[in-house]
C-alpha positions as a Markdown table, in Angstrom:
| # | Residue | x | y | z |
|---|---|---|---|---|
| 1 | Unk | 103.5 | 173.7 | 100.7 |
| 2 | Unk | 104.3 | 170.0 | 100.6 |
| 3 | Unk | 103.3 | 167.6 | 103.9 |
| 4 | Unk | 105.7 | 164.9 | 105.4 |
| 5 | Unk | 103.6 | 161.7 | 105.6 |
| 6 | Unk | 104.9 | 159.0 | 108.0 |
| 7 | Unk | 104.0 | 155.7 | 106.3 |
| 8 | Unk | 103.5 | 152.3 | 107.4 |
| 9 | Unk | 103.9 | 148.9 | 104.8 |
| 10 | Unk | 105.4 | 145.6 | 105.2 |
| 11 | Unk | 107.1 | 145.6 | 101.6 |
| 12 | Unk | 108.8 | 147.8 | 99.3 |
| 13 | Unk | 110.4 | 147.2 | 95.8 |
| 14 | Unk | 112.6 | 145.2 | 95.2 |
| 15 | Unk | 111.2 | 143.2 | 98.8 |
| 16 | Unk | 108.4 | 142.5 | 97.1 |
| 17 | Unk | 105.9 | 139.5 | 97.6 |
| 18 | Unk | 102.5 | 140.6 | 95.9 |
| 19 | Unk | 100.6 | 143.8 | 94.5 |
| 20 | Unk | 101.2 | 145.7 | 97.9 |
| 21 | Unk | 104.9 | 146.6 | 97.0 |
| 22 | Unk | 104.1 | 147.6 | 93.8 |
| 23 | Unk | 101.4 | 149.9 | 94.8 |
| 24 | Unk | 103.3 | 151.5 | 97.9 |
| 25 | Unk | 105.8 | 152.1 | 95.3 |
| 26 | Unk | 103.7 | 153.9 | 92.5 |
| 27 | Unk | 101.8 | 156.0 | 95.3 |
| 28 | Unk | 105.2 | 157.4 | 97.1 |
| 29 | Unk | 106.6 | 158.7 | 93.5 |
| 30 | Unk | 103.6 | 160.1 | 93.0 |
| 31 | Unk | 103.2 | 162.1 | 96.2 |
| 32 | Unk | 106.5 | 162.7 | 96.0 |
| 33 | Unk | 106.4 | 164.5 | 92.2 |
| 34 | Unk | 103.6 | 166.5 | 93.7 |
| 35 | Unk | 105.5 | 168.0 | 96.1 |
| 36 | Unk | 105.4 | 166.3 | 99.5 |
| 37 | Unk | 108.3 | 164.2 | 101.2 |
| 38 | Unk | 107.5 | 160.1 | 102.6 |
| 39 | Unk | 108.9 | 158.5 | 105.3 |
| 40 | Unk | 108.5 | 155.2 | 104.7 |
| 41 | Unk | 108.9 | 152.4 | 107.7 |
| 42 | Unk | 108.8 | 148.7 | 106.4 |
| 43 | Unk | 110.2 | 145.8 | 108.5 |
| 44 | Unk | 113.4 | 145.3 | 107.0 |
| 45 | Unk | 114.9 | 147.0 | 104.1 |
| 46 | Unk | 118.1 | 148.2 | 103.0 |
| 47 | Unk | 116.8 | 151.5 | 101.3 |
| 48 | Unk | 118.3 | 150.8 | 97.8 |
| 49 | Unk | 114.8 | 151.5 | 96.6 |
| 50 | Unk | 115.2 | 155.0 | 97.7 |
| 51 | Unk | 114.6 | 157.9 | 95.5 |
| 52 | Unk | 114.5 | 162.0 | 96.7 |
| 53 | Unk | 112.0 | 163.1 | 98.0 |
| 54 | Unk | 111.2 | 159.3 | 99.8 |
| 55 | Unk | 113.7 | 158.2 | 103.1 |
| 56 | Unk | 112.9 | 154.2 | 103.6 |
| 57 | Unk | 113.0 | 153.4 | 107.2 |
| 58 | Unk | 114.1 | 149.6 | 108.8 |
| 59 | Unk | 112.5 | 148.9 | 111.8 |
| 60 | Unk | 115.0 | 146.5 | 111.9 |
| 61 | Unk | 118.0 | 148.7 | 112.0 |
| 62 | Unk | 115.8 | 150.8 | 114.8 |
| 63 | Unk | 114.8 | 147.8 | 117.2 |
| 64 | Unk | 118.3 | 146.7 | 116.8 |
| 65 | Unk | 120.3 | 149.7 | 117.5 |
| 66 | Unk | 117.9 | 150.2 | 120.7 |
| 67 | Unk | 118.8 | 146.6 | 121.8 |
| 68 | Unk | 122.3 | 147.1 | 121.5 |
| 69 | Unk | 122.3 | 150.2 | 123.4 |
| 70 | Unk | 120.7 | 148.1 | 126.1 |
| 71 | Unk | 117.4 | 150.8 | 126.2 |
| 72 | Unk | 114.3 | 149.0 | 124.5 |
| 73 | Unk | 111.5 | 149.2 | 126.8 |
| 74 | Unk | 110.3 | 145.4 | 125.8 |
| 75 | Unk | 106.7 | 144.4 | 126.1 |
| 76 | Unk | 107.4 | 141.0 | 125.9 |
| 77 | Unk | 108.7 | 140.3 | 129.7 |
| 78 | Unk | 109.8 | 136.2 | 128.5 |
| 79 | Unk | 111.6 | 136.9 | 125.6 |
| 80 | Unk | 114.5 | 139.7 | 125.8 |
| 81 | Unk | 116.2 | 137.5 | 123.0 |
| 82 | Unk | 114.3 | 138.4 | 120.7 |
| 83 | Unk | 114.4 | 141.9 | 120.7 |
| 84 | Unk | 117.7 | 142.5 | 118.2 |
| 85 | Unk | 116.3 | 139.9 | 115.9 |
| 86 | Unk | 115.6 | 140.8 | 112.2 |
| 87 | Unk | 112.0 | 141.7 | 111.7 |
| 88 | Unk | 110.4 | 139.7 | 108.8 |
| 89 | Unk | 106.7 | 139.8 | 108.3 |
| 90 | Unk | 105.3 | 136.6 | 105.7 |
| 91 | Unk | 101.6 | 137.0 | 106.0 |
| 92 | Unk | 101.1 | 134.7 | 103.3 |
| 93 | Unk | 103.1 | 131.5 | 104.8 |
| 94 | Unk | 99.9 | 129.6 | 106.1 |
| 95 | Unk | 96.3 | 131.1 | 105.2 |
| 96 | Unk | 94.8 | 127.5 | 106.7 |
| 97 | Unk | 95.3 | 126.7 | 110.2 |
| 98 | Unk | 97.4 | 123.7 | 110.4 |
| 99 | Unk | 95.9 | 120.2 | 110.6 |
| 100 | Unk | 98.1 | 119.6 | 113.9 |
| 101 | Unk | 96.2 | 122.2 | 115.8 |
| 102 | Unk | 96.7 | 125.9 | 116.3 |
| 103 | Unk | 101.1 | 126.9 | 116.5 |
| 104 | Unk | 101.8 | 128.9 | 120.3 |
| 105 | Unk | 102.4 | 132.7 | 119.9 |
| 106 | Unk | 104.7 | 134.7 | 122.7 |
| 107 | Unk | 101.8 | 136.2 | 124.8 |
| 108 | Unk | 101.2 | 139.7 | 124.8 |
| 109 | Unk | 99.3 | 142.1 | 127.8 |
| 110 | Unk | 95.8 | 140.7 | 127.7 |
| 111 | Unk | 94.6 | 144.4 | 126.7 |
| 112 | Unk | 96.8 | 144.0 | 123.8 |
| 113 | Unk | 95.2 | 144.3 | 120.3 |
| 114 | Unk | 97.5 | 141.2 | 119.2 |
| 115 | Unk | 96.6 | 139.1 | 122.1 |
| 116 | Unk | 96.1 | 135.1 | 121.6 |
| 117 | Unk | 96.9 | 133.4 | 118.4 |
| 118 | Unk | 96.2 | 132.5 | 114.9 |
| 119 | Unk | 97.3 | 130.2 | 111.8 |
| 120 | Unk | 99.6 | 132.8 | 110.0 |
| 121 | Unk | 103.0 | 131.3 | 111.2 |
| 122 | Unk | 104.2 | 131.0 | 114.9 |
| 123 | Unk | 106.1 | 134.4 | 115.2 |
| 124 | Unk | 103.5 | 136.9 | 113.0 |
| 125 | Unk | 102.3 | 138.5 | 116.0 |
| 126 | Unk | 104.9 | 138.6 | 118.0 |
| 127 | Unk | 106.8 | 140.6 | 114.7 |
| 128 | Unk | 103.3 | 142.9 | 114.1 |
| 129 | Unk | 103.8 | 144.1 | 117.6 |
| 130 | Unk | 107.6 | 144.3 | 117.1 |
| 131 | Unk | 106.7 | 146.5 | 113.9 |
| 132 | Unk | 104.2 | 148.5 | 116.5 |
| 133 | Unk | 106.9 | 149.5 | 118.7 |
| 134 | Unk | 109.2 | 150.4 | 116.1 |
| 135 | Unk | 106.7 | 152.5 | 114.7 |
| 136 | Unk | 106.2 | 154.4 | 118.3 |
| 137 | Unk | 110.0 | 154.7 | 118.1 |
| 138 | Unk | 110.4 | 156.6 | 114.6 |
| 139 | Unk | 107.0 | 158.9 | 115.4 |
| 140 | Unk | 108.6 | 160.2 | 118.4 |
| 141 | Unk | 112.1 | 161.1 | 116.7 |
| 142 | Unk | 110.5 | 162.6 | 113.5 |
| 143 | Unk | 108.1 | 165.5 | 112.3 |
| 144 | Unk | 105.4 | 164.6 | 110.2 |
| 145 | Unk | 101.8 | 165.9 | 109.2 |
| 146 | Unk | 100.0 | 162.3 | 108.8 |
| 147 | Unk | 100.0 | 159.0 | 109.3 |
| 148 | Unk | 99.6 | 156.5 | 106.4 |
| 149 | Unk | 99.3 | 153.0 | 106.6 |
| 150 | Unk | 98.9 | 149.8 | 104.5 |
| 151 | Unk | 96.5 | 147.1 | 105.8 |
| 152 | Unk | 96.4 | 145.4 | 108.9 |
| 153 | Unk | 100.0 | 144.9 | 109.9 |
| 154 | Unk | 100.9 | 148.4 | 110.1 |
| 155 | Unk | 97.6 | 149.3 | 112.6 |
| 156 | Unk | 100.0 | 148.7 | 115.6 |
| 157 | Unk | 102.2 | 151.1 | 114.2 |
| 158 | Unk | 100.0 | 153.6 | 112.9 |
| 159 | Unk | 98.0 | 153.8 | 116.3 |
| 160 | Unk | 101.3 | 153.9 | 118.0 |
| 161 | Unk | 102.4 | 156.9 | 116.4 |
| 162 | Unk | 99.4 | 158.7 | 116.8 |
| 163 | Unk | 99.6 | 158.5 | 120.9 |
| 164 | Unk | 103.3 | 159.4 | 120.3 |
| 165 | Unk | 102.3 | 162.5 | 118.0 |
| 166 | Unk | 98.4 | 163.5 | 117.6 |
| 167 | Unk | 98.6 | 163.2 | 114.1 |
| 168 | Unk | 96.1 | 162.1 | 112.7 |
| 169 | Unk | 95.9 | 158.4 | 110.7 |
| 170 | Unk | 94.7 | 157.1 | 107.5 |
| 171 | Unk | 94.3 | 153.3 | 107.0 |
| 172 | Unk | 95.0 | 152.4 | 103.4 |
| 173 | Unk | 93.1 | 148.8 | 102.6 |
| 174 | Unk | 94.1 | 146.9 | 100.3 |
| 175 | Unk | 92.9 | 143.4 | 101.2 |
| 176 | Unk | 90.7 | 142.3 | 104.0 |
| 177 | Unk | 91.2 | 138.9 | 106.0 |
| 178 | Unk | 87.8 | 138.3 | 104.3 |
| 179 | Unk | 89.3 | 138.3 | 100.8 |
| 180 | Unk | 92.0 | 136.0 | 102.0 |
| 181 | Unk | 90.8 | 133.3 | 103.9 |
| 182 | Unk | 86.7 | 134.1 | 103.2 |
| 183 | Unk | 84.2 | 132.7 | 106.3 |
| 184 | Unk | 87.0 | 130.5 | 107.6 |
| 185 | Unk | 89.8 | 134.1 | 108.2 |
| 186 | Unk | 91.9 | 134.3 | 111.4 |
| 187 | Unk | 89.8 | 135.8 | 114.2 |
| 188 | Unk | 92.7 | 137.8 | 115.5 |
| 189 | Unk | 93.1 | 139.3 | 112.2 |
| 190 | Unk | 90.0 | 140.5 | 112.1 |
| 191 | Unk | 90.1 | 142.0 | 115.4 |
| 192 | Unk | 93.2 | 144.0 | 114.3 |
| 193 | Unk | 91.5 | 144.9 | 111.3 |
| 194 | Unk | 88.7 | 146.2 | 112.8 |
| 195 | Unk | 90.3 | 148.5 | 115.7 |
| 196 | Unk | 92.0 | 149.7 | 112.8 |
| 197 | Unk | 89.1 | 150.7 | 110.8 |
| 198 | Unk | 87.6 | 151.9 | 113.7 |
| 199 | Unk | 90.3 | 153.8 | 115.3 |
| 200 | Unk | 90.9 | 155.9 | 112.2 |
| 201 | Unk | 90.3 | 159.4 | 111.3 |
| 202 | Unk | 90.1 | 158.5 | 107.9 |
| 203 | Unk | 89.9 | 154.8 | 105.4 |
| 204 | Unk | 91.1 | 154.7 | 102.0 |
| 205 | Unk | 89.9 | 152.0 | 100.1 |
| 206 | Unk | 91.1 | 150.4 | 97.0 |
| 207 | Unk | 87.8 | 149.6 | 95.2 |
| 208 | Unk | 84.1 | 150.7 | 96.0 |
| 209 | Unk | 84.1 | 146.6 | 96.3 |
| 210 | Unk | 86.4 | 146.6 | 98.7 |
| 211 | Unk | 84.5 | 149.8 | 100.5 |
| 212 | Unk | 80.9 | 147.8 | 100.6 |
| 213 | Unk | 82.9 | 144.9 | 102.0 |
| 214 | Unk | 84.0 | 146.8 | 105.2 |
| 215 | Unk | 81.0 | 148.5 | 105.4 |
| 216 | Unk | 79.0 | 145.0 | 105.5 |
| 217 | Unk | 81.9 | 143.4 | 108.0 |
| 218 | Unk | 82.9 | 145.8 | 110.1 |
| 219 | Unk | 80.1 | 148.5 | 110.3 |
| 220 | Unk | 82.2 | 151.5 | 108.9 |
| 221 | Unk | 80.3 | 154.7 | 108.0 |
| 222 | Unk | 80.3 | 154.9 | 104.0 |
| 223 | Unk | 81.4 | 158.2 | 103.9 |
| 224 | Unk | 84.6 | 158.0 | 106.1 |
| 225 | Unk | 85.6 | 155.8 | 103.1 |
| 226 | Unk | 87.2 | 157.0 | 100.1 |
| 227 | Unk | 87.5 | 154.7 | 97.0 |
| 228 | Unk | 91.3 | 155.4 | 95.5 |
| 229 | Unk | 92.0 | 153.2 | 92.6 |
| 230 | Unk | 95.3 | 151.9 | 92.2 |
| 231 | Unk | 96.8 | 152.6 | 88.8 |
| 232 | Unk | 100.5 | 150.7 | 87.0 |
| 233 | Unk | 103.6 | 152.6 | 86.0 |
| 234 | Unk | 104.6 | 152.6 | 82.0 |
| 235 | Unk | 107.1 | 150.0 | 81.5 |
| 236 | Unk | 110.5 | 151.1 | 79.9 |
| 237 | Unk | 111.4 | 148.7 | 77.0 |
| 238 | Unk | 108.5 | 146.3 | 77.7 |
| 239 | Unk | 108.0 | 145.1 | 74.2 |
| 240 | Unk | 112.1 | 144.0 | 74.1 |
| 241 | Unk | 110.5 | 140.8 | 76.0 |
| 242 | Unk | 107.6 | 140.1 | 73.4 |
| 243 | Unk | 108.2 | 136.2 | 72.5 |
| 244 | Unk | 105.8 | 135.0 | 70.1 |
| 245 | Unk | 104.4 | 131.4 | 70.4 |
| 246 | Unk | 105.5 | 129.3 | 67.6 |
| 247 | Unk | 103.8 | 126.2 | 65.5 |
| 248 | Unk | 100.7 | 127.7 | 66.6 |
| 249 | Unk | 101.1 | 127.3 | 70.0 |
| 250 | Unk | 98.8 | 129.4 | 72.8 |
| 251 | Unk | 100.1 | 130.3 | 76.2 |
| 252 | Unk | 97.7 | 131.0 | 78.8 |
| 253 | Unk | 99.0 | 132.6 | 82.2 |
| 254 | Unk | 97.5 | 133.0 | 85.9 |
| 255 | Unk | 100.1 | 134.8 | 88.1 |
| 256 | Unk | 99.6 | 135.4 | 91.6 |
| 257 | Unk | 99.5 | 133.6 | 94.9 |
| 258 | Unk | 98.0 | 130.0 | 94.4 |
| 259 | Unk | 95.6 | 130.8 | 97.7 |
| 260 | Unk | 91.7 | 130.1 | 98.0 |
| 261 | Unk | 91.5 | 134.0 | 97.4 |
| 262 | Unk | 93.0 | 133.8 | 93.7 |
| 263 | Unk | 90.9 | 131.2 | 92.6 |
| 264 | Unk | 93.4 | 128.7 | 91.2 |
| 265 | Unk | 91.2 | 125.6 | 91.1 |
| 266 | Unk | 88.2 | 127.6 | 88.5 |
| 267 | Unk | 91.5 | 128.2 | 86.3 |
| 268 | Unk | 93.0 | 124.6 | 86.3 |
| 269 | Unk | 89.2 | 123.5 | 85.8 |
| 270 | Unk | 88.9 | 125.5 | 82.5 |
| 271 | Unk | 92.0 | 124.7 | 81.1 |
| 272 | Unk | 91.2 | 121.2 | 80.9 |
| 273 | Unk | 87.5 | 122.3 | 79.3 |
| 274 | Unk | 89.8 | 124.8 | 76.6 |
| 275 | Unk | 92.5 | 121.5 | 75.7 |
| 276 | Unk | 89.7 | 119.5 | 74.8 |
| 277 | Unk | 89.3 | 122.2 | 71.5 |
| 278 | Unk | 92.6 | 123.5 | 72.0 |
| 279 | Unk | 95.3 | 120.3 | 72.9 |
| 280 | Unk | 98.5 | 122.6 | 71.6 |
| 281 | Unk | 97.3 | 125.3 | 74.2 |
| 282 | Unk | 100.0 | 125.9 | 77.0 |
| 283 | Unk | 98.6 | 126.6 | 80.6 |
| 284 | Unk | 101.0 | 128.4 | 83.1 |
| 285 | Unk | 100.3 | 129.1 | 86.4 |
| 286 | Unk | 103.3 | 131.8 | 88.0 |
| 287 | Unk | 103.8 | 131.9 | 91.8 |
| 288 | Unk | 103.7 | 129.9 | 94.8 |
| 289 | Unk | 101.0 | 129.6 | 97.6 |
| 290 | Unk | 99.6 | 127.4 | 100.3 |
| 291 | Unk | 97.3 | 125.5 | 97.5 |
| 292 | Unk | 100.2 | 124.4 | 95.0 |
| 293 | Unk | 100.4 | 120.9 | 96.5 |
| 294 | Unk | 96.7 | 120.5 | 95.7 |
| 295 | Unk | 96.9 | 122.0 | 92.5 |
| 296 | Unk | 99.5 | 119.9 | 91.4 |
| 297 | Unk | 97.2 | 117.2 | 92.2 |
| 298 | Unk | 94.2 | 118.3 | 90.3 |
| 299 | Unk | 96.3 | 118.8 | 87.2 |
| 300 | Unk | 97.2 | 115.0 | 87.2 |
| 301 | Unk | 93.9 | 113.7 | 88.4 |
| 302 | Unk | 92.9 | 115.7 | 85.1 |
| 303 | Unk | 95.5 | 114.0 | 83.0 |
| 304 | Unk | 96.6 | 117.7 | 81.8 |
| 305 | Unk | 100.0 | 117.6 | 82.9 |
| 306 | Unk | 101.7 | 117.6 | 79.7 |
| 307 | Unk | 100.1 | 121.2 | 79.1 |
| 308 | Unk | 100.5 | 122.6 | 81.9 |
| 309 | Unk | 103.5 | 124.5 | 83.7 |
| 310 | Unk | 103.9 | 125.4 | 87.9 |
| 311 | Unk | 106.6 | 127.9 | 87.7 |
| 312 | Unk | 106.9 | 129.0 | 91.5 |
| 313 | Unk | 107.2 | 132.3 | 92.8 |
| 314 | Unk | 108.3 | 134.3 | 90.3 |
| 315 | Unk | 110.1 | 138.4 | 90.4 |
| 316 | Unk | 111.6 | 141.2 | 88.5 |
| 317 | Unk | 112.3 | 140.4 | 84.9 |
| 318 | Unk | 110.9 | 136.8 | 85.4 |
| 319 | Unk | 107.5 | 138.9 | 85.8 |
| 320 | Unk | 108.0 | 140.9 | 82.9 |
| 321 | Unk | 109.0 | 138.0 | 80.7 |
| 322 | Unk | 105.9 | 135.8 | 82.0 |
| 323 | Unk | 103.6 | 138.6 | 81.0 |
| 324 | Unk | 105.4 | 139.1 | 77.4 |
| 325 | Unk | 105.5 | 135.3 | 76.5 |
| 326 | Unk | 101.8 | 135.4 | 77.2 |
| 327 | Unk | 98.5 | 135.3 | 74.5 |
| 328 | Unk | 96.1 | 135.5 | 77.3 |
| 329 | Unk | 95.9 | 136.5 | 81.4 |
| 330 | Unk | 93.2 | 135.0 | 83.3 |
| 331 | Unk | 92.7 | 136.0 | 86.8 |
| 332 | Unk | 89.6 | 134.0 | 88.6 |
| 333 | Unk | 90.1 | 135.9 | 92.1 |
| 334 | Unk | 87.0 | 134.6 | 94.4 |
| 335 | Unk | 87.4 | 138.1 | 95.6 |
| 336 | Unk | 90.1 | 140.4 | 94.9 |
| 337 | Unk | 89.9 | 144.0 | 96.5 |
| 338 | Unk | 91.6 | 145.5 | 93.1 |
| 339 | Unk | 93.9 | 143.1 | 91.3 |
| 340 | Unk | 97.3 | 145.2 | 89.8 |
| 341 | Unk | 97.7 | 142.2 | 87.5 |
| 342 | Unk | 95.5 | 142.9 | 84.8 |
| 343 | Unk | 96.7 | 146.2 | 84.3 |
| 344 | Unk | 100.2 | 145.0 | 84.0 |
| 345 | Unk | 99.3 | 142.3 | 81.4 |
| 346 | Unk | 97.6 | 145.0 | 79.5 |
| 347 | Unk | 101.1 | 147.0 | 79.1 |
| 348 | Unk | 102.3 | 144.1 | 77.3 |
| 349 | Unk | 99.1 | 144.4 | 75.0 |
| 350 | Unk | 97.6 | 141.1 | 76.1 |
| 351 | Unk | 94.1 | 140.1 | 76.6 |
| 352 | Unk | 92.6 | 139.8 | 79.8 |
| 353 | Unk | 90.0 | 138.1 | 81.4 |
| 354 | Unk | 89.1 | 139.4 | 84.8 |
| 355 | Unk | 87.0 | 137.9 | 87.5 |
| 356 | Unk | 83.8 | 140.0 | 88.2 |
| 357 | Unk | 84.1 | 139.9 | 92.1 |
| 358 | Unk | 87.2 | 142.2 | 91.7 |
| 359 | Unk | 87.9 | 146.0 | 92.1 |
| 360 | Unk | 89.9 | 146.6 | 89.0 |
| 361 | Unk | 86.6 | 145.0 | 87.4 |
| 362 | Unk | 85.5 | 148.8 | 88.3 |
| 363 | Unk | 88.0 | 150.8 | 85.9 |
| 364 | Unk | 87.9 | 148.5 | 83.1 |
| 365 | Unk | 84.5 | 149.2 | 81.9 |
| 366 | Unk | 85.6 | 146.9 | 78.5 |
| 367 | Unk | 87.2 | 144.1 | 79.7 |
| 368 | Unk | 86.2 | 140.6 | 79.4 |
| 369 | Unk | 84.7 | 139.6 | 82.9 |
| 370 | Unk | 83.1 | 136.3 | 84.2 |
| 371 | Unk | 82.0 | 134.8 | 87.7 |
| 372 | Unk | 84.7 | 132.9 | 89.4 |
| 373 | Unk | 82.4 | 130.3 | 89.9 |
| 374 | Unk | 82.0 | 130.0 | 86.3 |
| 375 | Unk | 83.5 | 127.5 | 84.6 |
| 376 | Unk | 82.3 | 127.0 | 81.6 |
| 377 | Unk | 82.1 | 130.4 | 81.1 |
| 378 | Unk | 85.5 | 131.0 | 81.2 |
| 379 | Unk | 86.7 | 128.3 | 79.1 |
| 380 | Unk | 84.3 | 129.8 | 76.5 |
| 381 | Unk | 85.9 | 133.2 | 77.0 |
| 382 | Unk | 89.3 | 131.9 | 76.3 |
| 383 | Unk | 88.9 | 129.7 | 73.6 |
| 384 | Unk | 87.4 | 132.8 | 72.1 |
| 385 | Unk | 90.1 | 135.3 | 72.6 |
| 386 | Unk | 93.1 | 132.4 | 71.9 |
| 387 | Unk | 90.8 | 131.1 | 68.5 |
| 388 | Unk | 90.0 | 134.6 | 66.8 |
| 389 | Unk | 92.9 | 137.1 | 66.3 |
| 390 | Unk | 90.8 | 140.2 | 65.6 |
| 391 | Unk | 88.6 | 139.6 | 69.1 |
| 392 | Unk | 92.0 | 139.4 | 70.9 |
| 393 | Unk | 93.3 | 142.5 | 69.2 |
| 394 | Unk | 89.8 | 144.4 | 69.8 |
| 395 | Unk | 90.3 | 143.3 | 73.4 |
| 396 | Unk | 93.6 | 144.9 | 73.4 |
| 397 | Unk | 93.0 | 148.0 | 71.8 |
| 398 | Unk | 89.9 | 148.9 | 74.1 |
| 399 | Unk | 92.5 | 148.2 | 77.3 |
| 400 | Unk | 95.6 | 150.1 | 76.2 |
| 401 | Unk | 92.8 | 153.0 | 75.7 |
| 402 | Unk | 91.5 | 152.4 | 79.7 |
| 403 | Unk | 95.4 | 152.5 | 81.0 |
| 404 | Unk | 95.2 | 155.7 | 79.5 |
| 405 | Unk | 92.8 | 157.1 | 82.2 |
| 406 | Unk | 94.8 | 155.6 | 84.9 |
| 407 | Unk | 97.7 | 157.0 | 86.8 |
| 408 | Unk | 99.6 | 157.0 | 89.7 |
| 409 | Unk | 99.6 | 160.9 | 89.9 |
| 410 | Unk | 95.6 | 160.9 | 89.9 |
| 411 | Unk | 95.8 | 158.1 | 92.8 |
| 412 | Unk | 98.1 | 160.3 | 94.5 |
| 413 | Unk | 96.1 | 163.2 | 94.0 |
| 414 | Unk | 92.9 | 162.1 | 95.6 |
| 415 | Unk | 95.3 | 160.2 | 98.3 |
| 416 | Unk | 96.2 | 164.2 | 99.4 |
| 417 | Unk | 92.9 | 165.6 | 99.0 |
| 418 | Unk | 91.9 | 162.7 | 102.1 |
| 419 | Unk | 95.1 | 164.1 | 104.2 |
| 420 | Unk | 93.8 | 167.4 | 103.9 |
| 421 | Unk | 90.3 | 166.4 | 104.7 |
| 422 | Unk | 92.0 | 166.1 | 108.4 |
């Protein structure tokens, strides 16, 4: 017999802003073709995304039908106004506090895990605890076996629910505040993080790195951690969007958030080192981030701008055509939990180069790793792979045989197997 699960994430395809949305979405197919039904609650979302066996929730929609009925029991005593509001959680608009000084935060009960303030944006916490309340709305108005959330955003929620319900509560990590920000992360972040880990029955986390790093934080027991790897879902038609490089030119691509956490600088640094032996070598870096402004800088000081290509923040067939146009991925992370990227590069049958201080450095036993920190390293690596054909095509070969072993439907299986641990 199938179970309901009552899950908690900030995005959902097609709101997508990172690997998050794209994993929420290959895990709820997945748990959904093996018989059990998701309700999923994200901040705002139209529910286009929908498919049967998965209901999309908008704690939006359920805030403001509560307001308009003039019944929301409101925590925040100054601030009625904005209780119909859209709820909109950007966790990724400011990872550095700002120069000016620390931005005020609408105060919440000083028992309150959100209490005080941080260098997120001026309404984050004010929407987390939003998000919380919506949560306690939903759980009370729906049967469910478990609660499943997604990082520390949804903990509000998650714990919310469970006082509603009894159910128990599985935290779902897929990035710590330490693999954001490193030494320097939001303390208030952190606190939320860690009542979260704490306070539930059960952790999933998305690499055994990722495990040993809230273990070594936070003071978790090993074994109330499992170690899920995330997985990608086949592409239809990907090769329609293959565009080979002409006059012998090589594209190079980093795609992600250009954030201290994705290591933008080590991959700016070794292009320059690769165009010295290379000069017909095209660098793009994909995506948007509170470092673009510097990079920017460091590709002039290098005098590589010619070369080298800031797209923005790119989505949907933008990604896909990034990722075909491609001879090479790089991602540098200084620490990435797992890292979906790689895997999706793969599909397209291009090389990759991963940074060892990853999770998804863990399922591809074959792949061509190097420290972040590395430099020169890594402008070896890639003049290698872009110089020599048959090392690229070895390269590819070995990874379209390691996507092979990974799956949603085995994520989803082991996902189940922790639910019914409870």
């Amino acid at each position: 017999m199938g179970m309901r699960v009552l899950m908690f994430g900030w995005e959902f395809p097609p709101l997508v802003s990172g690997g998050l949305g794209t994993a929420c979405h290959g895990i709820t197919r997945a748990l959904v073709r093996l018989g059990h039904q998701v309700i999923f609650v994200m901040p705002h979302g139209e529910g286009d995304a929908a498919f049967p066996g998965l209901t999309i929730v908008s704690a939006s929609a359920v805030l403001g039908a509560l307001a308009a009925a003039r019944t929301f029991p409101s925590p925040v005593d100054d601030a009625p106004d904005l209780l119909p509001a859209r709820l909109v959680l950007h966790p990724y608009l400011t990872v550095r506090p700002p120069k000016d000084g620390v931005p005020a935060f609408r105060k919440w009960p000083a028992d309150s895990i959100l209490a005080g303030s941080g260098g997120y944006g001026a309404d984050l916490f004010t929407e987390v605890g939003r998000y919380g309340e919506a949560g306690r709305i939903v759980a009370a108005r729906t049967s469910f076996d478990v609660i499943h959330g997604h990082d520390w955003m949804a903990v509000p929620a998650c714990l919310a629910a469970r006082r509603v319900s009894g159910r128990p509560f599985v935290l779902h990590v897929h990035s710590l505040e330490y693999d954001r920000s490193g030494a320097g992360g939001n303390g208030e972040i952190c606190a939320v993080e860690r009542r979260g880990l704490e306070a539930a029955d059960r952790v999933i986390a998305v690499s055994n790195y990722t495990k040993e790093m809230i273990v070594r934080h936070y003071g978790i027991a090993r074994e109330k951690i499992a170690v899920v790897h995330n997985a990608v879902t086949a592409a239809e038609g990907r090769k329609a969007y293959r565009v080979p490089a002409g006059n012998g030119e090589k594209r190079v691509l980093f795609l992600g958030r250009i954030t201290f956490q994705k290591g933008p600088e080590y991959f700016v640094e070794a292009a320059a080192r690769v165009l010295k032996e290379m000069p017909e070598t095209t660098f793009i870096m994909a995506g948007s981030g509170d470092m673009m402004p510097e990079m920017v800088e460091k590709v002039a000081e290098l005098k590589i701008g010619r070369r080298f290509h800031f797209t923005g923040f790119l989505q949907g067939r933008q990604v896909e055509e990034a990722f075909a146009g491609a001879d090479l991925y790089v991602m540098p992370s200084v620490s990435e939990p797992f890292g979906l990227t790689p895997l999706e590069a793969m599909m397209y049958d291009v090389p990759v180069i991963v940074s060892r201080q990853s999770g998804v450095a863990e399922v591809l036993k074959h792949a061509v790793k190097v420290d972040f920190w590395d430099v020169a390293a890594l402008a070896e690596k890639m003049i290698a792979i872009l110089k020599y054909p048959p090392l690229a095509a070895e390269v590819v070969a070995r990874g379209r045989e390691e996507l092979q072993g990974l799956s949603w439907e085995a994520a989803a299986r082991k996902i189940v197997a922790v639910y019914k641990s409870l």
